[in-house]
N, C-alpha and C positions, 0 to 999 in steps of 0.2 A: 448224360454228360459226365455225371461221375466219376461213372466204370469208365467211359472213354477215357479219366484223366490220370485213374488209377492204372491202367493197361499200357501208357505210355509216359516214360521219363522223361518226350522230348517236352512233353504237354503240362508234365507236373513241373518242371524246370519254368517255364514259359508263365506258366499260373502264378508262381511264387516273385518272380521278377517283376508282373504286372503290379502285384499285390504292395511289391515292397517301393518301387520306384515310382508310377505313374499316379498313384491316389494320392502320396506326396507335392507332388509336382502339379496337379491339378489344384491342388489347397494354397499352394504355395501362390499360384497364377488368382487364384479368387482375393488372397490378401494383398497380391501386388496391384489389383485394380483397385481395391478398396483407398490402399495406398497412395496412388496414382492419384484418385477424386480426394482424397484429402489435402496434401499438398498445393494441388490447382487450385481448391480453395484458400488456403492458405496463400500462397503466391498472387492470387487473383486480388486480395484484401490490401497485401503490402503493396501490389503495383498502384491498387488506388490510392492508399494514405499518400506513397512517394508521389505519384502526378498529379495530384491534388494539390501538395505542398506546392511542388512546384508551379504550376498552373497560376493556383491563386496570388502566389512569389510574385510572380512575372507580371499580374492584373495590378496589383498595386504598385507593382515599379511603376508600370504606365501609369496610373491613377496621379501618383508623384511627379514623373516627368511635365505629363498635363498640366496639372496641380502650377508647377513650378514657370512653362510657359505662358500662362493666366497672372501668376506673379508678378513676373516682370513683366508683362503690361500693364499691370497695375502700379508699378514701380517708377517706369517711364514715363507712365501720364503724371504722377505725384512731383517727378522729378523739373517736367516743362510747363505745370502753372506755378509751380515755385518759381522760377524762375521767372515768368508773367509777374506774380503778384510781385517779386523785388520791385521788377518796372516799373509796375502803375505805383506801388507807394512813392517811388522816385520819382517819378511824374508831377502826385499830387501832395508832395512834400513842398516841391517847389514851382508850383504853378506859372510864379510870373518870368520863370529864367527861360521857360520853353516855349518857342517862337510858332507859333503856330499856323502854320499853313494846311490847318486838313480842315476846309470849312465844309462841312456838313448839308447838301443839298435836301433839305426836308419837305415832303407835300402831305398835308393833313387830308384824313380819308373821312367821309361822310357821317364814321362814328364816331369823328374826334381824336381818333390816335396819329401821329406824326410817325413818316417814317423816312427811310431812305433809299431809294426806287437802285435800281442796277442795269446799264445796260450792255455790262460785257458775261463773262463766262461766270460762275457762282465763283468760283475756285481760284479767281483773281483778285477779287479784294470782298473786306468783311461791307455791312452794311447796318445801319445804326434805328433804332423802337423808341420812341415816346409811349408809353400808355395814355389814355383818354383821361385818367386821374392826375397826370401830371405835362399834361402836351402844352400849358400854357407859362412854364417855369422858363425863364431864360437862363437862370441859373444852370440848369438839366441839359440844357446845350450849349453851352458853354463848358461842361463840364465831359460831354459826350466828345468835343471838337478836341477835347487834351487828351480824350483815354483814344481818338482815333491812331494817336500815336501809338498804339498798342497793335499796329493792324500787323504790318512785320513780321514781329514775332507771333502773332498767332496765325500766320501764313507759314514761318518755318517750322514750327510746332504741327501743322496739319501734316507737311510736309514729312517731316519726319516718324509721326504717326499717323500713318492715314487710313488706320485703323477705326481714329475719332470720327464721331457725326457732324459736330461742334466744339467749337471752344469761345467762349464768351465771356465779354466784363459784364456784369448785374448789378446795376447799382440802387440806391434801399428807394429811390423814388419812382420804382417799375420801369426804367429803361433801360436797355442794353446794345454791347455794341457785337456784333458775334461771326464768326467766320468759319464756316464759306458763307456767302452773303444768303439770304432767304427770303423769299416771295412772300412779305407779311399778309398782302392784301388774299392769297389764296392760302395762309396759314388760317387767316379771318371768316373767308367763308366757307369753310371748310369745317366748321368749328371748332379747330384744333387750338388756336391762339386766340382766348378772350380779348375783346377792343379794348379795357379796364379792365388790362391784368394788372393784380395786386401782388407784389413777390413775397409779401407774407405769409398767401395762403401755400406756396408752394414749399416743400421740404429741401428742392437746391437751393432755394436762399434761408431760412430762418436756420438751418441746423448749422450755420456757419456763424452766427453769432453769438455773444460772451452768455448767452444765458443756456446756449447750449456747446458748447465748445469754448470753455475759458481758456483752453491753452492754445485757441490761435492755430492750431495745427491743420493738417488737411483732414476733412473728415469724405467719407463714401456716403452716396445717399442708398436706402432702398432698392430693390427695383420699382419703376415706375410708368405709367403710362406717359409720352414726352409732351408737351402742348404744340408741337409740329408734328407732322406723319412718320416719323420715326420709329412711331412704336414702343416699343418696352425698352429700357435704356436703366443704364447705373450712370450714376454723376459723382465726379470728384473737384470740391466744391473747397477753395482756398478763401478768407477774410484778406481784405485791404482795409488798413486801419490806416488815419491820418496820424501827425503826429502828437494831436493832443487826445491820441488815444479812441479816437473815436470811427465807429467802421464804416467805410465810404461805400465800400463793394466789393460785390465777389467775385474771385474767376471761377468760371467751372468748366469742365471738359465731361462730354457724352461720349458714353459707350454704350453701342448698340450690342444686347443679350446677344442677339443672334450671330453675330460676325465672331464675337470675342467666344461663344461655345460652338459653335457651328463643327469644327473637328472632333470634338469630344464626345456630343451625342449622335452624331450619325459614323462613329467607329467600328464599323466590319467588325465583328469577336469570330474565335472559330467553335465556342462553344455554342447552340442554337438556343433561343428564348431569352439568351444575355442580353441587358438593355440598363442605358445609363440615366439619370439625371442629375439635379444641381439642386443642394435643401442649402438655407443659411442655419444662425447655428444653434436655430430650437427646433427644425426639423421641416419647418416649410417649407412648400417646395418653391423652386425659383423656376427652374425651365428643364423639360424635360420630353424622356417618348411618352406621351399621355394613353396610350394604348392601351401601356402596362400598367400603368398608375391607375386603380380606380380608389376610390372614397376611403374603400376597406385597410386596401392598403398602404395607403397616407396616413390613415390613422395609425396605425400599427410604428411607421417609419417613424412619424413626429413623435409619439412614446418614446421610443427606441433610443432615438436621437436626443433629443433635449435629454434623456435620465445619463447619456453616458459623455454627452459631450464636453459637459466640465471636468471629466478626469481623464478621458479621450481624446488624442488631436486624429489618432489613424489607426487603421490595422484591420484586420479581418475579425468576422463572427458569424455566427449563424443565426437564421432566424426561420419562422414560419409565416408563408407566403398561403392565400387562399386559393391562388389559381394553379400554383407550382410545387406547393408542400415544400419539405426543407430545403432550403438555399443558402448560400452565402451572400455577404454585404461586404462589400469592399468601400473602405471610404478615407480620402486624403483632405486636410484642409487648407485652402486659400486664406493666408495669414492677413492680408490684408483687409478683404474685405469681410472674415468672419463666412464664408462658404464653406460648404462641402461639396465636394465629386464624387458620389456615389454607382455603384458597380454592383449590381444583382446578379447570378448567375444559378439557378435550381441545378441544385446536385447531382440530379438525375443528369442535366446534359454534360457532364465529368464522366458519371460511374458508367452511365449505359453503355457506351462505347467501348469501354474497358472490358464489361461483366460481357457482352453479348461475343467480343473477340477473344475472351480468356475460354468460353464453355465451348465454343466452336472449338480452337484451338486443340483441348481437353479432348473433345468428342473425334476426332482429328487421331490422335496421340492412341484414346484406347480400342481404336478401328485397327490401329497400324498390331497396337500391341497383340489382338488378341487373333490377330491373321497370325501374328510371326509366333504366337505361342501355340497355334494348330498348327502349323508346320512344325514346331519344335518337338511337341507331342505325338505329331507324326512319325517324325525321324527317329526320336527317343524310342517309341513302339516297336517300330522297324525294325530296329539295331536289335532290342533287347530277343526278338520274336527269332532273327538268324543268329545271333551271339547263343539261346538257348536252345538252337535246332545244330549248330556245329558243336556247340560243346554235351550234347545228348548222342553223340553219333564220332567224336576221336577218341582215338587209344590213345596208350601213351607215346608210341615211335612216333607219331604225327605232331603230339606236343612238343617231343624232344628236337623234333629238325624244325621246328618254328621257332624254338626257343634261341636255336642256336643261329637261325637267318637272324632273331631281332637282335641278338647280340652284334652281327654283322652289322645290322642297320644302326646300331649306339656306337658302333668304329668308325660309321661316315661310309659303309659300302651300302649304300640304300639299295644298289643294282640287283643284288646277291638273289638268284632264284633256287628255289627248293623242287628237287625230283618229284613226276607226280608216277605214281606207281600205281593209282586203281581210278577207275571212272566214276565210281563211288560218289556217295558226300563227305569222305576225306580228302579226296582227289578234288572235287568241284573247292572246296577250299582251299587246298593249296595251290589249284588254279590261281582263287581270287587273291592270295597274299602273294604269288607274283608279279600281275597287274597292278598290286597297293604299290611293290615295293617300287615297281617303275613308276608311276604313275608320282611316287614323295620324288624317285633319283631327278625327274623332268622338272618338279616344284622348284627341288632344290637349284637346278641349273637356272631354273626363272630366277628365284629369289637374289640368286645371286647376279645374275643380269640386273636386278632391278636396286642392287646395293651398286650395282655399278654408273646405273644412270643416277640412283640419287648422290652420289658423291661430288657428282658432274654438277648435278643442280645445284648442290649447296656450296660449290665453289662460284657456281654465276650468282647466288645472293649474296656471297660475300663482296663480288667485285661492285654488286647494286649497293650494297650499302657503302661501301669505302666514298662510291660518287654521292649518293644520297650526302655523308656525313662533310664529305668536300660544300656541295648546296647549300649544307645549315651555316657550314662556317664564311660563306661568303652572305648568307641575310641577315648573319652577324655583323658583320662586318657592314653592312648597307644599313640596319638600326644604327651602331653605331655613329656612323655620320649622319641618321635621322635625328639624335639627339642631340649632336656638336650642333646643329641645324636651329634646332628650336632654341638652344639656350642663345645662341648668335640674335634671332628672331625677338625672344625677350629681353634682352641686353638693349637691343636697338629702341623698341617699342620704349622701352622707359627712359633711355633717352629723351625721345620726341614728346614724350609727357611731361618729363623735369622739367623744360625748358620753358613752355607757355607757365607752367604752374607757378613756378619761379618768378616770372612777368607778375601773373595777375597778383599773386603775394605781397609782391615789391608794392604795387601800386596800391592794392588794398591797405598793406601799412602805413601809407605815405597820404592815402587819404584818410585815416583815425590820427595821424601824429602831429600832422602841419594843416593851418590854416592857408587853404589854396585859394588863387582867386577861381569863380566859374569856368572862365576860361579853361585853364589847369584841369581842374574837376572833369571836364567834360572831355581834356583829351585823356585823361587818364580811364575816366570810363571805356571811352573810345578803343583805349588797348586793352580792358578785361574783356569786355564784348566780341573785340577781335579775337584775344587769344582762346577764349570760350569757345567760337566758333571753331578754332583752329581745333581744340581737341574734339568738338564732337563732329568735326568732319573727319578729324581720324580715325575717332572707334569706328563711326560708322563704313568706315573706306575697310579698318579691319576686320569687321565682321562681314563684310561682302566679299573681300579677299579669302577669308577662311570657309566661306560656302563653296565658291570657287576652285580651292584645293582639292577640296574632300569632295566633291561633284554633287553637296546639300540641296545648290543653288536650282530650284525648279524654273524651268525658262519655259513660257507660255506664250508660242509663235503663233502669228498671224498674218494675213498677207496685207501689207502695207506699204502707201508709195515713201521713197525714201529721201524726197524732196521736204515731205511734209516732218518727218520725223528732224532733217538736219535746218528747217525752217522755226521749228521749235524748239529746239536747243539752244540757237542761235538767242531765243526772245529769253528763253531762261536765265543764258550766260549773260545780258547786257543787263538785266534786273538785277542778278547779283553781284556786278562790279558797278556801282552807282558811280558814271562819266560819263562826261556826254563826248568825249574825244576819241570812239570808238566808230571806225567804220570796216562793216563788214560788207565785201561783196561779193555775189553766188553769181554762179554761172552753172546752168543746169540744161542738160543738154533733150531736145525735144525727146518727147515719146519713152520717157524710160520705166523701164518695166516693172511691177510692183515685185519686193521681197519679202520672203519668208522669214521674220525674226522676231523676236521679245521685246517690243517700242520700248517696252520701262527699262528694261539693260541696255539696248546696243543705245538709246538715249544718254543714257549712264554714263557711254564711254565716250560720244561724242561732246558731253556737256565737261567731262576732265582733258577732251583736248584742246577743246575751245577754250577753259578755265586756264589752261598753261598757256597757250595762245597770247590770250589777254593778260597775262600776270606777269608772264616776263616780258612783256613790250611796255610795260608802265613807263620807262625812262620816256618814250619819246612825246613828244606832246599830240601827235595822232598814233592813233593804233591803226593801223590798217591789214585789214585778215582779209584774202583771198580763199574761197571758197568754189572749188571747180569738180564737178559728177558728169564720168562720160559710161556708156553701156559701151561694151566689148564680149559679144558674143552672150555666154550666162553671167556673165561677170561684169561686177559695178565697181568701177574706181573711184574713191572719192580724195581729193588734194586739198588741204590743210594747210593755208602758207601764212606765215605772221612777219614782222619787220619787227622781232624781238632783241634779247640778245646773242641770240645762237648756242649752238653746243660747240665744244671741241671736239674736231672730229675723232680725236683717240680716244674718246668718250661715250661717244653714238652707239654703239655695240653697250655698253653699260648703263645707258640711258635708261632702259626698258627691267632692269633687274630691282628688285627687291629693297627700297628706301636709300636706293643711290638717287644721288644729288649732283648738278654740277657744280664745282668750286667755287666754280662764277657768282652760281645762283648766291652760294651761301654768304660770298663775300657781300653782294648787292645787300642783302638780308631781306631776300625776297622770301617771304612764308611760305613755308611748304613742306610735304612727310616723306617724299618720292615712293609715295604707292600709288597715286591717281592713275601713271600711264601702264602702270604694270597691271591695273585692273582693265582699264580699257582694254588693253592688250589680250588678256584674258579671255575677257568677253566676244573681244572678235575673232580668237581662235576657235572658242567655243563655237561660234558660228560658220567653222571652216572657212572664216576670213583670211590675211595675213596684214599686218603693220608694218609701213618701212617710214624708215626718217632719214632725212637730210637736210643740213643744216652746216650754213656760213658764220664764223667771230663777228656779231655787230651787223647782222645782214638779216637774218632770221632764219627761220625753220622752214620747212615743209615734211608734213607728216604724209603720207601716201598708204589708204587703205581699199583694202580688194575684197570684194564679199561676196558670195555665188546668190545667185538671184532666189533658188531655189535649197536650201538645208531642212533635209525633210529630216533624219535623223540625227538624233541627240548625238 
């Protein structure tokens, strides 16, 4: 092989080319892979740290958001036996000024406990306990027959969180009055409600008094097993004190564990093995996936927690898990009652997914590379093996007319062919630099074809973006009237709020300044109570409005007759406007057909047409409401008609808008937000219903609503 290399120029040219270019370029290709796995690891680390941050970022926003929904239910039950305990101290401040007609039907049970039997729905009125230690006090009912006057409010109190199991007065001699009513005799045999229950042995009543709660304020009980079938429950537990200071009883409100976490621990994550539960704030557990939770590692959490919870309210850490090895703990805390919302997630279900698609990826990348670097070494070879077999075999007249085509070819004549004078391997080459040189002049006419179309192209992005940049300035222009919108929306809302606040103020001063008679007293209560009602029928009208907007509001259809639905409205509306000078009549046409909708909303809207119905016909000394449902094919008409005071008919179109009012209304000084019908409205679009109104000066209204029998889609 030597001699062969020594005997031929074209072989020693070809030997030295190898030597000096491809052993290069083979080392060069071993550091770039080397390369290549370095960086993928690198890259593969960073991608974890960043989606990690992120990840666990986003887990404790949730934890928070939760966190914060738990809140304020705990906020709003604090908020409605405060307002209970006002009452009952008002009650039993003045005992003999309140007239009492709620006498107490009592039948003593075989153990000697007193109770108070039911024989309508639970969720219509509360019902009232003697214990067997105190069933024979007449005092005790006598005192049960004044807190019945408590029944109301702790009916709108359910009402408005029906969330609660119970809400109850407790008073220190073992009886209560409590609503929704409850089957004592099957709480009795059941063994869930001792016969001689004593309420000192329970923590909803003694942690409410001065020797554990000096400051009177509301306190949260434990969780606890409940002495009805409820279950495991949290209690928030208010004192009634009389006025010589001494505590009469408590209110308390039940929340059942399971209703108030029920979203939180059974939360879909998309990392796998992720699993939540709920510790209070030494690390106990309260309610959780028990699955995950064994002995081991409860002990580990309650350590963990109790050492960091006093300088800790939130955040992330790590820790080690016995079944999962390192993981993260995500944990927010529930201010109120001293919780935490705890968030496990093993690290592994973060990295694996990353690490197993980064090495793929990787393996992917140097399949691709180390194909395109054997071709590359190929063509490299190639070239180098004819570049040193043409340049072993021209003279110089062959370099000199190549030299001088390339110089044609650097003037822009790519075409320019060179004479072939021998058949030779000078000849066979200047074959091939004639074919090059046509084969660049053909490139060149492409290239420039293709300068031609892209010039074309980037004048069509220019005219896309002009329109694009026209788009942005018109969703400008659409925020901007989103905002003129909202501030308009806040301006109003604080209105409607000044205005009752202002009332109850006036009258609250006026009862601390001046000695009133009871008379006075009671109507001035009369109007805090009323205007109270006023505002929290408006938040609540605007928090159901803003669900509504933003399409929050989940509607839970089912098929139901629609007799029965506008039959219970009816019993609703006549409860909450207490007259007896109300006559409604229906007229329902045989056979109609049942409809697909959400009883708790489309109710919603019929009990605010019926509420307008009955509120502007107060003038006359009967109300009479016409109530008339006919089927027409898929479709249900239902007619709405009152003997009120009418709309102005240049008004009817603005009726249905957003805290419009009629003049009329305001002059009468009929109470009201003008959001009731705009929600109605809502809701029965929402149902691809429609709303019409029409309406006479001093004659009354008719409302007219159409709703398809069948709304299968949201």
């Amino acid at each position: 092989m030597i001699k062969l290399i020594k005997r031929s120029f074209f072989l020693k040219v070809v030997t030295i080319m190898l030597l000096l270019s491809v052993v290069p370029i083979i080392l060069l290709g071993a550091y770039s892979s080397l390369k290549v796995k370095t960086l993928s690891t690198y890259l593969t680390n960073e991608q974890i740290n960043t989606i990690t941050s992120k990840a666990l970022q986003q887990k404790l926003i949730f934890l928070e958001k939760e966190a914060e929904v738990i809140e304020k239910t705990f906020v709003n039950v604090e908020q409605h036996i405060k307002l209970i305990q006002q009452q009952a101290e008002a009650l039993f401040s003045a005992p003999n000024k309140v007239i009492s007609d709620k006498e107490i039907r009592f039948i003593q049970n075989s153990y000697g406990y007193l109770w108070e039997p039911f024989d309508e729905h639970p969720f219509e009125k509360a019902n009232a306990f003697i214990s067997s230690i105190s069933a024979n006090s007449s005092s005790v009912i006598n005192d049960l027959q004044l807190a019945k006057h408590l029944e109301p409010l702790l009916q709108q109190t359910h009402q408005n969180l029906p969330i609660l199991k119970g809400i109850y007065f407790l008073m220190a001699e073992s009886a209560f009055i409590i609503y929704p009513a409850i089957d004592i005799d099957y709480e009795v045999s059941i063994g869930e409600l001792p016969p001689d229950f004593n309420v000192d042995h329970y923590a909803f009543y003694y942690l409410a008094n001065e020797s554990y709660n000096p400051s009177k304020n509301i306190v949260w009980t434990n969780v606890y097993h409940d002495v009805t079938q409820w279950g495991n429950i949290v209690t928030a537990i208010i004192p009634v004190y009389l006025p010589n200071n001494k505590m009469k009883a408590v209110i308390g409100a039940d929340l059942p564990i399971t209703e108030l976490t029920n979203h939180f621990l059974h939360f879909e994550f998309e990392e796998p093995n992720a699993f939540t539960f709920i510790t209070d704030s030494q690390g106990n557990l309260i309610t959780g996936d028990e699955k995950h939770l064994s002995e081991d590692e409860l002990i580990i959490y309650q350590s963990q927690l109790s050492a960091e919870a006093k300088t800790i309210s939130q955040g992330i850490r790590s820790l080690s898990i016995p079944n999962f090895g390192e993981s993260y703990h995500l944990f927010a805390p529930i201010s109120s009652s001293g919780w935490f919302l705890n968030l496990i997630i093993p690290k592994s279900s973060i990295t694996t997914p990353i690490v197993e698609d980064s090495e793929k990826q990787t393996a992917q990348l140097l399949k691709q590379f180390f194909i395109q670097f054997a071709l590359l070494l190929f063509v490299i070879v190639s070239l180098l093996i004819v570049l040193s077999y043409f340049f072993s075999k021209t003279v110089t007249n062959p370099i000199h007319r190549l030299n001088e085509a390339l110089n044609e070819s650097k003037r822009g004549n790519y075409g320019k062919q060179i004479p072939v004078f021998s058949t030779d391997e000078i000849g066979h080459l200047t074959k091939t630099f004639n074919q090059m040189s046509i084969t660049i002049d053909h490139l060149v006419e492409g290239l420039n074809e293709k300068a031609t179309v892209l010039e074309e192209r980037v004048l069509e992005r220019t005219k896309m973006l002009q329109t694009t940049n026209h788009e942005l300035l018109q969703t400008y222009k659409q925020l901007k009237l989103t905002e003129e919108s909202r501030s308009e929306l806040i301006l109003q809302i604080s209105h409607d709020l000044k205005t009752p606040l202002t009332k109850i103020k006036g009258n609250i001063e006026a009862l601390q300044k001046y000695d009133l008679s009871d008379e006075e007293q009671n109507e001035m209560f009369d109007i805090v109570v009323m205007q109270t009602n006023h505002i929290i029928e408006l938040i609540n009208d605007l928090f159901e409005l803003s669900s509504l907007d933003v399409n929050q509001l989940a509607f839970e259809k089912e098929w139901i007759e629609i007799e029965f639905l506008l039959d219970h409205a009816i019993s609703l509306a006549k409860k909450n406007y207490h007259t007896s000078h109300i006559e409604i009549e229906t007229s329902y046409a045989e056979e109609l057909a049942l409809v697909f909708v959400d009883p708790k909303r489309l109710n919603r809207a019929f009990m605010n047409i019926l509420g307008n119905a009955i509120k502007y016909s107060q003038k006359n000394e009967i109300i009479h409401i016409t109530i008339h449902v006919a089927q027409e094919n898929d479709m249900i008409t239902i007619k709405v008609k009152d003997n009120g005071i009418g709309i102005d008919p240049a008004n009817i179109k603005k009726i249905t808008e957003l805290f419009y009012r009629e003049p009329r209304a305001k002059k009468a000084k009929i109470i009201g937000s003008g959001i009731g019908i705009n929600i109605a409205k809502k809701i029965i679009e929402r149902h691809h219903g429609k709303l019409h109104i029409d309406s006479t000066i001093d004659v009354g209204t008719l409302v007219t609503i159409t709703l398809p029998i069948n709304s299968m889609e949201e």
